[in-house]
C-alpha positions as CSV (number, residue, x, y, z in Angstrom):
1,X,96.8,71.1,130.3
2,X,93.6,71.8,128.3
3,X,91.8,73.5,131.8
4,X,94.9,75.5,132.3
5,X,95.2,76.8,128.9
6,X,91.1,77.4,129.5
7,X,91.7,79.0,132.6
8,X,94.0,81.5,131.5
9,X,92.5,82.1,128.7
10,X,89.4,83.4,130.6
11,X,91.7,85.5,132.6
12,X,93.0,87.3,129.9
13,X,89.8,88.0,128.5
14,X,88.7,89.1,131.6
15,X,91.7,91.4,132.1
16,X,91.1,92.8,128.8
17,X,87.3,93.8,129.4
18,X,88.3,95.2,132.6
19,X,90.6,97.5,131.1
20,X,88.5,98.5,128.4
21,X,86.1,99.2,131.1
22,X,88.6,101.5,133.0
23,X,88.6,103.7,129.9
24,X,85.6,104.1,129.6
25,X,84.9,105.3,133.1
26,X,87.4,108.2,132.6
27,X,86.1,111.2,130.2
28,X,89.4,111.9,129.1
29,X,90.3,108.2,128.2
30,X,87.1,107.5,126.3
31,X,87.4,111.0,124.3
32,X,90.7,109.3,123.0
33,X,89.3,105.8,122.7
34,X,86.6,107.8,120.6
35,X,88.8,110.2,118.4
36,X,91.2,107.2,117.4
37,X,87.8,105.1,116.5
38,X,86.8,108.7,114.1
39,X,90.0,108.1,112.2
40,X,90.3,104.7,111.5
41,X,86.6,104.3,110.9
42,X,85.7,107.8,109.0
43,X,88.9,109.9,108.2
44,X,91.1,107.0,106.8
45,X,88.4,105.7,104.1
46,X,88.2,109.7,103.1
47,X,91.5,110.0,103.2
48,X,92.3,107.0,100.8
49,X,89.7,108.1,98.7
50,X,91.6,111.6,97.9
51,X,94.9,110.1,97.3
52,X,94.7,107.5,95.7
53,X,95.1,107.8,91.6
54,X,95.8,105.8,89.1
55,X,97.8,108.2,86.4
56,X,97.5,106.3,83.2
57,X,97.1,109.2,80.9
58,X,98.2,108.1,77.1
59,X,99.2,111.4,76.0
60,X,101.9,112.1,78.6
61,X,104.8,113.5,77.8
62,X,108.1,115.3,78.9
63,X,107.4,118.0,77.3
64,X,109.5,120.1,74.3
65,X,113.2,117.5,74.2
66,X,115.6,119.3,71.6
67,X,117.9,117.0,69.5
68,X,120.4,115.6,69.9
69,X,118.7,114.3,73.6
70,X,116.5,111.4,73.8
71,X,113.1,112.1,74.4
72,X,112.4,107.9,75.8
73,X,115.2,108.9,78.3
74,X,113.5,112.6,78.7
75,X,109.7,111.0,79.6
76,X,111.4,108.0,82.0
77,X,112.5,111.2,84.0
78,X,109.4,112.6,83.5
79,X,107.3,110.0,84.9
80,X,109.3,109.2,88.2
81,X,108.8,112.6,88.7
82,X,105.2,112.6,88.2
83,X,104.6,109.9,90.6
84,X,107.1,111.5,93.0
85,X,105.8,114.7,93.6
86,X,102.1,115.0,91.1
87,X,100.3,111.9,92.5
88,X,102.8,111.1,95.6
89,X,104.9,107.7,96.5
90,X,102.5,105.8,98.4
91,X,104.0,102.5,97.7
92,X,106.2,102.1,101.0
93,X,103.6,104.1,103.4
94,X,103.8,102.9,107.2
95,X,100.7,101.1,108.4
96,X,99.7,104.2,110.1
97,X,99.1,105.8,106.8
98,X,96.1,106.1,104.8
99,X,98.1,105.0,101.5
100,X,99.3,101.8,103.3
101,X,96.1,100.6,103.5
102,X,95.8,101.6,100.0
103,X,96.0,98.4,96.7
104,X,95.5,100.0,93.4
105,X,97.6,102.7,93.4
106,X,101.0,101.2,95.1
107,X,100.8,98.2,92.7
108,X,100.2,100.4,89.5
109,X,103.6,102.6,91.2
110,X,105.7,99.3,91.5
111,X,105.0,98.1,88.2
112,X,105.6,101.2,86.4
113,X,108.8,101.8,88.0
114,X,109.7,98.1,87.3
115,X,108.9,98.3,83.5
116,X,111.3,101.4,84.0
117,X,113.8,100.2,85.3
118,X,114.0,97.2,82.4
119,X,113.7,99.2,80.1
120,X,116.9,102.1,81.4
121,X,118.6,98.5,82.3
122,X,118.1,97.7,78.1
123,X,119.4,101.2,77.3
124,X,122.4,100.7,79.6
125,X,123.5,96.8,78.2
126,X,126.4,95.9,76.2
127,X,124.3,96.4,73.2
128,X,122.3,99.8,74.3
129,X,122.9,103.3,73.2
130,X,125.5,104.1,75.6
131,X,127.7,101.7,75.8
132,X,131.4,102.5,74.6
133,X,134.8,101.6,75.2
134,X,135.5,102.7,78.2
135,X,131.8,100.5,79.2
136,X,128.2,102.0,80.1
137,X,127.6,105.5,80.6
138,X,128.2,106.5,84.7
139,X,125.0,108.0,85.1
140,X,123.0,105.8,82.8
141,X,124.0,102.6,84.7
142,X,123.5,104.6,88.3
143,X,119.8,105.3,87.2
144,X,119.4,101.8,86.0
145,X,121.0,100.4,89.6
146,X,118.6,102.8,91.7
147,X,115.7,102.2,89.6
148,X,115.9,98.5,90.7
149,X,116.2,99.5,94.5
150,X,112.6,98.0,96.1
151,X,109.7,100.7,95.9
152,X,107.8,99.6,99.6
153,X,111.4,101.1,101.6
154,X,110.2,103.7,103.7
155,X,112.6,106.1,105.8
156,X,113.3,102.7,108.2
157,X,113.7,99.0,106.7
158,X,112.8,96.5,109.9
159,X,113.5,94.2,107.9
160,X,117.2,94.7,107.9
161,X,117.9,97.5,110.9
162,X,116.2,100.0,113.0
163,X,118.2,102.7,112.1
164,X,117.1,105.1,109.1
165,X,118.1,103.9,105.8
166,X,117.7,105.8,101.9
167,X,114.3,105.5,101.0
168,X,112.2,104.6,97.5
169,X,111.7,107.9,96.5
170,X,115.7,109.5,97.5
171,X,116.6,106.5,95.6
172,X,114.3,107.2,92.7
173,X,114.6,111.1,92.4
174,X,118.8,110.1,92.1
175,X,117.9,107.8,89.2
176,X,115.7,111.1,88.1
177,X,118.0,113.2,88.4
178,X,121.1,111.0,86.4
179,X,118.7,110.6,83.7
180,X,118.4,113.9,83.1
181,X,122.4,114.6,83.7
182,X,123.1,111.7,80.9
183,X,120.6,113.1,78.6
184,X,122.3,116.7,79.2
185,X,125.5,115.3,78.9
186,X,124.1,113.9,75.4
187,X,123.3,117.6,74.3
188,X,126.8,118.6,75.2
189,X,128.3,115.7,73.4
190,X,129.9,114.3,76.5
191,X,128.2,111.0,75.9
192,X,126.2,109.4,73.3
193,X,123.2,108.4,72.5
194,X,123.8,105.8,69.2
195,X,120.7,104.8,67.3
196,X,121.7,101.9,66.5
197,X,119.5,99.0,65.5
198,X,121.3,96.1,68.1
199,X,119.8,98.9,70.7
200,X,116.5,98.4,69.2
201,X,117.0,94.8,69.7
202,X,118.1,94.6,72.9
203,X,114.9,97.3,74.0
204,X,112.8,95.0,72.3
205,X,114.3,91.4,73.9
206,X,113.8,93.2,77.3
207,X,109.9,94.2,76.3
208,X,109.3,90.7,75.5
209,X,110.4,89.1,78.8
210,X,108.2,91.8,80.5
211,X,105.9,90.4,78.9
212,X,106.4,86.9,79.7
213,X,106.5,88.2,83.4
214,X,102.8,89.6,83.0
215,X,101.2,86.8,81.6
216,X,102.9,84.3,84.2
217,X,101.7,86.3,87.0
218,X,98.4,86.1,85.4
219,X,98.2,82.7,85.0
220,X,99.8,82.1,88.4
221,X,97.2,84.2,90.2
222,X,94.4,82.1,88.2
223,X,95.9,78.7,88.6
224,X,95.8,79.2,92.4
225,X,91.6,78.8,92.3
226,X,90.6,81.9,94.6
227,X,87.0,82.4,94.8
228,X,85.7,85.1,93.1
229,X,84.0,86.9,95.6
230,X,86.9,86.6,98.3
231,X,89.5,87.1,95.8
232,X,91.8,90.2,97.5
233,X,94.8,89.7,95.5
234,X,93.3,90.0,92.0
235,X,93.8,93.9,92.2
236,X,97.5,93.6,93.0
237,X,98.1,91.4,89.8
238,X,95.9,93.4,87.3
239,X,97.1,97.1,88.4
240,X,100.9,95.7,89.1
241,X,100.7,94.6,85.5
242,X,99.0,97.6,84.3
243,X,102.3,99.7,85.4
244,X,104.3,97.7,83.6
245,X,102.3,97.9,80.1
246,X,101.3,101.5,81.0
247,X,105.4,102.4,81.3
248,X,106.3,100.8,78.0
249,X,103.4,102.1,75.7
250,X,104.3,105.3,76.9
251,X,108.7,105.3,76.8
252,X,108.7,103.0,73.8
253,X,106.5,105.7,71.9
254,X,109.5,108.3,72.5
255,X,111.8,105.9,71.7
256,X,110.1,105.5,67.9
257,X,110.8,109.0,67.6
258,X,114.0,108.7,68.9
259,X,115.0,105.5,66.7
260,X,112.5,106.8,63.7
261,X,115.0,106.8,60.6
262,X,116.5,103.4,62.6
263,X,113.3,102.0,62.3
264,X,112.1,103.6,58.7
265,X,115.5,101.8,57.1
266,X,114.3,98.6,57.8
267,X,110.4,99.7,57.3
268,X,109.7,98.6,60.4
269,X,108.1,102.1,61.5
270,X,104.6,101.0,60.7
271,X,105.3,97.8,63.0
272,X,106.8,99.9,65.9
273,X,103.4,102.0,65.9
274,X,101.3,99.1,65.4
275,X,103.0,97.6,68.4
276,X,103.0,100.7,70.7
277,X,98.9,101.7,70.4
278,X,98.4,97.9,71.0
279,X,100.1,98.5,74.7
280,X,98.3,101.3,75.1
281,X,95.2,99.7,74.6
282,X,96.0,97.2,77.2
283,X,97.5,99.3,79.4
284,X,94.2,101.4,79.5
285,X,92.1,98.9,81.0
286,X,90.4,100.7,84.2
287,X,87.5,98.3,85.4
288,X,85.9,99.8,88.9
289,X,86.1,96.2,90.1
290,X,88.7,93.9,88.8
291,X,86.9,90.1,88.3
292,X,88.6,87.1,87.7
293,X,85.9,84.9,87.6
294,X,85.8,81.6,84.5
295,X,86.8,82.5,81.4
296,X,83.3,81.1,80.5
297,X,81.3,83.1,82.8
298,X,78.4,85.2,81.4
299,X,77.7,87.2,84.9
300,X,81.2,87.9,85.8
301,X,84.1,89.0,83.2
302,X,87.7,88.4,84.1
303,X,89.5,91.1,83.5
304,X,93.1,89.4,84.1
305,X,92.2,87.3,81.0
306,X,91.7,90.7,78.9
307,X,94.7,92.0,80.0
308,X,96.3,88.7,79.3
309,X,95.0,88.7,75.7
310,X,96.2,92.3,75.1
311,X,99.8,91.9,76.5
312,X,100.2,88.1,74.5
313,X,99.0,89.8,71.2
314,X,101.7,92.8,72.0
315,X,104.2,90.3,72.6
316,X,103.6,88.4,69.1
317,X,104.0,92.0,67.4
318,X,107.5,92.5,69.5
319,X,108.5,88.8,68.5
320,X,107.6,89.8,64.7
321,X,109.7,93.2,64.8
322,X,112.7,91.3,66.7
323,X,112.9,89.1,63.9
324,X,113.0,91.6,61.1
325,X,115.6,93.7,63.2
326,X,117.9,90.5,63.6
């Protein structure tokens, strides 16, 4: 059994060389074999280079958002549109695409959209600002359903069939584009938008088991003992987490403004800010190489510990102001 196995190994080996061979004798055949070794060796790296960006600007905003609209609902539109068309969906490229072979950037995209999509999904409970008689707001709960749709769909799931199915960002710019319509709808007193302070609670509830979900991921990835130097997945954790903290530092600033005389009756304002430049902070963490070597370590920092620090201290302040809003 062993000498057959060898034996055809060989042969395939031999088959292989052969045909490698057989390219290489024909001009034509070995410009191709060539030109396909150019891209994946020199134009991909280039490529990946140009596209790939990390957006996690602190002073975004929507832009001017007249009363009686919300302006946390206003910059959630804002930034799926900014990654949709200003730095480009490459979270769900094909393997034949330079941002497929990308890490950063697609797990900064898929944890910004997931902090989004908890935090419309805390706007759009039983206790957010929408909710009425008649139950949530239509286009509030259909952004808060697409925005949970998975962000690595392309224009084919194989997954599930070969035919051509809705992809991340048709599913996103919908959940765009109801956002906007429900904030409009807002303006023309359609729907409301109630400032109330058991929506506070319920945004705030929803930050905190964000939170929780960063920090277990972080001690997940560091509990599994990778190696420093062959540690591949620490980028995926640390910029996947980033999104998230990056998303709420930026919404729940807008949503201070929004819940401002809310917050300033139960002298919480100073908290809210306190709170909100604390995520920041964390969320601004940009290393050009993410660590996670000892905590002890004098060569090597980790950086997931930092990041760890920053969101556990942000979730103390959120426990703090969920108590005094209770």
């Amino acid at each position: 059994m062993t000498q057959r196995f060898a034996e055809g190994l060989l042969n395939a080996t031999a088959a292989a060389l052969a045909g490698i061979a057989a390219v290489l004798r024909h001009p034509s055949r070995r410009f191709v074999l060539w030109a396909f070794a150019l891209v994946v060796v020199l134009v991909f790296p280039v490529a990946m280079l140009v596209i790939s960006k990390v957006d996690d600007n602190p002073d975004f905003a929507a832009g001017t958002v007249t009363a009686p609209r919300s302006r946390g609902v206003a910059v959630t539109a804002a930034l799926i549109t900014r990654e949709l068309d200003g730095s480009k969906w490459h979270a769900n490229d094909p393997f034949f695409m330079p941002g497929a072979w990308l890490r950063d950037m697609p797990a900064f995209q898929l944890g910004l959209v997931g902090g989004l999509a908890r935090m419309v999904g805390a706007l759009n409970s039983e206790k957010g600002v929408a909710f009425g008689p008649n139950g949530a707001d239509v286009n509030l709960n259909h952004a808060a359903g697409l925005l949970k749709y998975p962000g690595t769909v392309w224009k084919f799931d194989t997954h599930k069939s070969w035919l051509p199915t809705a992809s991340a960002e048709k599913q996103y710019r919908n959940a765009q584009r109801s956002l906007d319509l429900y904030n409009d709808m807002v303006a023309a007193g359609g729907t409301q938008f109630e400032r109330k302070p058991e929506a506070l609670v319920a945004i705030v509830e929803a930050l905190i088991r964000d939170l929780d979900e960063v920090t277990e991921a972080i001690d997940h990835h560091l509990a599994a003992g990778h190696l420093v130097l062959l540690d591949f997945g620490v980028d995926g954790v640390f910029y996947g987490n980033k999104g998230r903290l990056y998303a709420y530092s930026i919404v729940l600033r807008e949503l201070g403004r929004d819940f401002e005389k809310t917050l300033a009756d139960r002298r919480q304002l100073e908290a809210w800010t306190r709170m909100v430049d604390h995520l920041a902070a964390s969320a601004r963490l940009k290393p050009w190489l993410v660590w996670s070597a000892a905590p002890d370590s004098s060569v090597l920092p980790n950086h997931l510990a930092a990041q760890g620090y920053g969101a556990l201290r942000v979730r103390m302040q959120a426990a703090e102001l969920l108590a005094a809003l209770k």
